[in-house]
N, C-alpha and C positions, 0 to 999 in steps of 0.2 A: 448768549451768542456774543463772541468779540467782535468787537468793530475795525476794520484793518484800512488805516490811513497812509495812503502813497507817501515815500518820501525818495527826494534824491538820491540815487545810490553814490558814495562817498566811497573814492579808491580807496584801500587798505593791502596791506603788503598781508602775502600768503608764505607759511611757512615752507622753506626749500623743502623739494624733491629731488633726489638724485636719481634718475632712470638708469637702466641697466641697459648697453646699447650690445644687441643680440647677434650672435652670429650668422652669417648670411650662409653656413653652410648648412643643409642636411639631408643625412645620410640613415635610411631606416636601418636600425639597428634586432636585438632581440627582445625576446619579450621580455616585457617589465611586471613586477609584482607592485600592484597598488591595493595596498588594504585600506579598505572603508568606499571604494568604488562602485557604484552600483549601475549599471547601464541597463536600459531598454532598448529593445530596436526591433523595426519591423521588415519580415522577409516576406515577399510572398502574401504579404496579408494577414501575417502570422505574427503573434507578439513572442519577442526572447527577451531573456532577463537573464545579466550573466552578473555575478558578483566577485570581484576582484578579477583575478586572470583563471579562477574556475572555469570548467566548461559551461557554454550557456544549456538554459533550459528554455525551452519552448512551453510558452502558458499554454498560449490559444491555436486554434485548427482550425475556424471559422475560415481565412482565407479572403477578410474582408474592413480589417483591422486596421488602425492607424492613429498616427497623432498621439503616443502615449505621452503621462505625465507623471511622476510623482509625490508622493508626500515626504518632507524633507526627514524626515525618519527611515524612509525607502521603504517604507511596509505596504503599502496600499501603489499600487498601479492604475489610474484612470486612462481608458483609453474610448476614442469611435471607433463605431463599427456600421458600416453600411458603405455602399459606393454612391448614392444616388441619397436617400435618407440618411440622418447621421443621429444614432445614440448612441447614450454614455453608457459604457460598463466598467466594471471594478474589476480586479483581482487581486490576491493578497501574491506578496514577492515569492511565497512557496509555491502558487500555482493554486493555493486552495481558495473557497468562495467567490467565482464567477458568477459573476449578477447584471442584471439591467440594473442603470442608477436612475437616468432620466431617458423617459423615450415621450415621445407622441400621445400615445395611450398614457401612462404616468400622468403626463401634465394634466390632458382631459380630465384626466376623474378629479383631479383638485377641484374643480369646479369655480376656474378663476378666471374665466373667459377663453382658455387656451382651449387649440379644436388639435385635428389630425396635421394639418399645415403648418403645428408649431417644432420648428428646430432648436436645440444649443448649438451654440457657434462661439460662446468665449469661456473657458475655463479657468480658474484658476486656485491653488491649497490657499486656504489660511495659513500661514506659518506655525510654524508649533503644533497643530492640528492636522485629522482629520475629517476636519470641513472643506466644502468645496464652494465656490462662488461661481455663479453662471449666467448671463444672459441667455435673451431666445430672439427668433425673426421670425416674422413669417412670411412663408414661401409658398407663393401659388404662382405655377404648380410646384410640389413639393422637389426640392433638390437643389435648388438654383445654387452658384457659385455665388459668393460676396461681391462680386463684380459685376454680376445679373441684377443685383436688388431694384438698383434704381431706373435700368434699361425695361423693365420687365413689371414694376411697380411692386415689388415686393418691399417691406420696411423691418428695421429691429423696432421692437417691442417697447428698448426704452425702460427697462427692467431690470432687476438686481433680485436674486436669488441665492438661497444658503443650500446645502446639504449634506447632512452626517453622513459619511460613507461608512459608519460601520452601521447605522439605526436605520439608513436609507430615510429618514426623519427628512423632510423639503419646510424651507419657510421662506418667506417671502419677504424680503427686505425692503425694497422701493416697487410700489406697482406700474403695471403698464402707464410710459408717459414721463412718471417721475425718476426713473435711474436710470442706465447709462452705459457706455465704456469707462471701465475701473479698474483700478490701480488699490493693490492693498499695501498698509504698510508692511516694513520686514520687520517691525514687533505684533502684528495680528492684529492691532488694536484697532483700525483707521482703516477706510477706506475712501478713496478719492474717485470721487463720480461725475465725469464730464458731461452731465445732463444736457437736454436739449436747448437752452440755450445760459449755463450759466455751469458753474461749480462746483461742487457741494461737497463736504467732508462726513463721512455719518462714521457711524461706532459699529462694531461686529452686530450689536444688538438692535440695530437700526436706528437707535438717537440720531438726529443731528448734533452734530457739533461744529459745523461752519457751514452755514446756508449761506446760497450764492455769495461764495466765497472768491470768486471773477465772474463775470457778464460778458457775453456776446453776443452776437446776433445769431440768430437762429440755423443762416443758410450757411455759417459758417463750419458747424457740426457735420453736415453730410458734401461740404466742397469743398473745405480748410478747416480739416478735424483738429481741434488743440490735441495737446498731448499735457497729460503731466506726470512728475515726476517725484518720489521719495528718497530723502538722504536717508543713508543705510542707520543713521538714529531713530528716525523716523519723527524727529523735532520738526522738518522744515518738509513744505511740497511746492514744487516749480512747477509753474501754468507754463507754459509756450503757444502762444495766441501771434495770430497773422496780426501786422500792424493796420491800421484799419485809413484807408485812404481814395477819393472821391472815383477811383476806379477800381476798388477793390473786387474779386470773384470774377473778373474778366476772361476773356479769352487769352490774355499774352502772356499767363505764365503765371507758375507759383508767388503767394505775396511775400516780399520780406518777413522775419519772424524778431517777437517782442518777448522776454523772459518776465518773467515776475515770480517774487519768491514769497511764501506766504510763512511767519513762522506759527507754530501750533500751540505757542503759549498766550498769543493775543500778539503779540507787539508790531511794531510798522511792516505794511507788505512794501517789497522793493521792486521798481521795474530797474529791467536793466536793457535800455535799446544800445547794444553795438553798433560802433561804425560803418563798419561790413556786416551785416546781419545775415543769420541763417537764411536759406532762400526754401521756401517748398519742403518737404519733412524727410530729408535726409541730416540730421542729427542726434544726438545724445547728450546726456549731462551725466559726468560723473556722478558716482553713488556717495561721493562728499559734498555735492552740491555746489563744490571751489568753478567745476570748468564746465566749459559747452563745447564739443567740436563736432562739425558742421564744412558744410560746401555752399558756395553762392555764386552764382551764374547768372552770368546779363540774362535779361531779358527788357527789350524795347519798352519805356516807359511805363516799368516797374521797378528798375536796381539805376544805381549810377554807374553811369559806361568808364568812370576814371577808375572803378574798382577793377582790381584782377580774378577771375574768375580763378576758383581753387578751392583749397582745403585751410579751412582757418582753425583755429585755438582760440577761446573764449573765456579770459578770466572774469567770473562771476563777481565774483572779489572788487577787483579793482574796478569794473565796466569797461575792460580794455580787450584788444584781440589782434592775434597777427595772423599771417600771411604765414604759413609749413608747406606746402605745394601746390603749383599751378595744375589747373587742369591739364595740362596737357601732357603731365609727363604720363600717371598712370590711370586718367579718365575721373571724372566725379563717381566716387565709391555711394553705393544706395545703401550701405551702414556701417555703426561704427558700435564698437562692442568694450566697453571701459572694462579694468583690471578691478578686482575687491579692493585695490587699495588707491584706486584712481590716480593714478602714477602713469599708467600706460591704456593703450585702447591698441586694438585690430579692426583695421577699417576694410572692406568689404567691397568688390566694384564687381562689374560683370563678367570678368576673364576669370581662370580658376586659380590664379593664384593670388592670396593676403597676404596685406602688410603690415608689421607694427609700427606705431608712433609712439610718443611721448611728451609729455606736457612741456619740454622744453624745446618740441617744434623739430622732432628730427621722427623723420620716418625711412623704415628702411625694408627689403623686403624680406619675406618668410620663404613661405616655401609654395609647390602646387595643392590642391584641394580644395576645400571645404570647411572652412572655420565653424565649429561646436559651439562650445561656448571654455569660458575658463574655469579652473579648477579651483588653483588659489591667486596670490597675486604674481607670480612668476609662472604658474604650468598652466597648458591650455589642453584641450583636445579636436582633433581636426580629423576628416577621414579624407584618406584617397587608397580608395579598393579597401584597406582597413582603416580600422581605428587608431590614429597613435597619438602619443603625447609627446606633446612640444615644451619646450622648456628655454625662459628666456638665459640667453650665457651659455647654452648646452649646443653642440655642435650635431648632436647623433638624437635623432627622434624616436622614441620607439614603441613598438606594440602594445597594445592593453586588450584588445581585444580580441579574442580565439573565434574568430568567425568561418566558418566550413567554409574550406576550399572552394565546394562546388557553387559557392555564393558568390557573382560578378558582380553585385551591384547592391547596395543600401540606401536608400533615398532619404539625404540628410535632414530631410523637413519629418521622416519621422522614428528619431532617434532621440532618449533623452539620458540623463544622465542624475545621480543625487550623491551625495559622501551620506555613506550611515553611519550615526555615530556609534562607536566601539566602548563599550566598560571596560575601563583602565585598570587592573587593580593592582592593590599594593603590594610589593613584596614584605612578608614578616619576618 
């Protein structure tokens, strides 16, 4: 195990980016042909799966279905099913092998302490794979909402779990107690486990390879959850830890937040406390690990009142951060959604329209909906009544998805999307 020694973070100049600053009009247009597009989405209860501008096909009829995901190959569909109970099932993208993956019963017969009471509630692929990562909670009585656990005395498990979706094969990574909310990396290899009161880095095969890798205090996991975070190499992982102070967990407000970057090769871990520091968990860090952007808001001795509350820019790099909008023009946004090439981010507030920024501190606005997620580092997809794709410099947004007329409504919390990859071949 490497030993990881604090050091001063020491400004350094980041290489220019030039953002693309985007048209403020748009107009839906026609349908668009995207090959290698792969959507899921749920109507009704019912999972559809439409590929490129194809017409969709409906997998399931159960009528009780939600929260689909996929494997980034787009072969395999995980999705819950229950309204009150929640299990995993599979299905392959043609509609064939519907299966229970994990339920209640499943866990029972393992014979690992797990009863009828035990839930999944965090899913997530292994990259390159299909394997699946999962915690569990338990819920008495059985159902409760993530927001119940603590009113109601239900707890997560604290647990880290594998399973082959095609072998339905289960193993058990960290047991009850020792694993966590996790983060894997985007080469499969790493997994990052915010355990109960400390950090830890383990291997697909359950090695450690960074134990308590950051320390906290305990009540800070279920009252000021860290977060942490993978560069898209999956060399470095950023802790984001409340900064810890003689009234810390109080009543008057989220705590300031403290960055620290660990790299994977052993070498010095870095804190990085900004001036204006993130306040309470609405931020992000770029998938280069260069930036942080974030919102910080008074709150009565907890922030300093000479700050301007708003939307700040966080160079990692340097330990430096400005000021891109006060709160009050478009309200503190509760997320913010970085570009593949961490150049631009879509930040997210409670009214239905998003906006873009850019690391050079200009944001501007999009359009009305629901922000998806991005596609690549200029196209996004967003829905309002359809699906359509956005495009940064593009004036006219348009269709990707053929969803039946008689359908008023898509609930974007459960909609997902994957690019499958296409065999190229040569001409002879």
């Amino acid at each position: 195990m490497s030993v990881f020694t604090p050091i001063v973070q020491i400004p350094t100049e980041l290489p220019t980016k030039t953002p693309v600053v985007p048209s403020l009009t748009s107009v839906p247009g026609t349908l668009f042909p995207l090959d290698g597009l792969r959507m899921a989405y749920v109507i009704d209860g019912n999972l559809y799966l439409q590929d490129g501008n194809n017409p969709p096909i409906q997998l399931t009829n159960n009528g009780q279905d939600h929260s689909p995901i996929f494997s980034d190959d787009g072969e395999k569909v995980i999705f819950f099913r229950g309204l009150v109970s929640h299990d995993v099932y599979s299905i392959n993208a043609n509609g064939s092998q519907e299966r229970a993956l994990v339920t209640s019963s499943l866990l029972t017969a393992l014979d690992l302490g797990y009863d009828d009471s035990t839930e999944i509630r965090s899913l997530a692929f292994v990259p390159g794979t299909h394997q699946l990562l999962f915690n569990t909670h338990e819920f008495k009585p059985k159902g409760l909402e993530l927001e119940d656990m603590n009113r109601l005395g239900a707890q997560p498990n604290q647990d880290l779990l594998l399973i082959d979706t095609d072998t339905a094969e289960i193993k058990v990574l960290q047991d009850s107690g020792r694993g966590g909310i996790f983060q894997v990396s985007p080469d499969g290899k790493l997994v990052g486990i915010q355990a109960i009161n400390h950090v830890d880095v383990i291997g697909i095969g359950s090695n450690f390879i960074h134990k308590n890798l950051a320390t906290y205090p305990t009540a800070w996991l279920y009252n000021r959850k860290p977060d942490v975070y993978w560069t898209q190499d999956s060399r470095e992982l950023s802790v984001v830890l409340p900064i810890e102070t003689e009234n810390a967990l109080d009543a008057t407000g989220p705590e300031p937040r403290t960055i620290w970057q660990y790299s994977m090769d052993g070498g010095p871990a870095v804190e990085i406390r900004l001036f204006s520091p993130p306040i309470g968990n609405s931020f992000n860090i770029s998938p280069d690990g260069d930036w942080v952007v974030y919102t910080y808001d008074y709150y009565p001795g907890k922030t300093d009142e000479t700050v301007t509350p708003g939307i700040y820019i966080g160079n990692l790099r340097a330990g430096s951060s400005q000021l891109v909008e006060t709160a009050g023009l478009y309200g503190l946004p509760y997320s913010f959604n970085w570009s593949p090439d961490s150049v631009h981010f879509v930040l997210v507030g409670i009214q239905s329209q998003f906006f873009l920024g850019n690391v050079s501190g200009e944001i501007t606005p999009l359009t009305e909906g629901r922000f998806l997620g991005w596609i690549d580092e200029s196209r996004y997809l967003y829905l309002a009544g359809k699906i359509f794709l956005g495009e940064i410099g593009k004036e006219t947004n348009l269709i990707v998805a053929n969803i039946p007329a008689s359908i008023k409504y898509i609930n974007p919390d459960y909609f997902t999307f994957v690019f499958v990859k296409r065999e190229v071949r040569e001409e002879k």
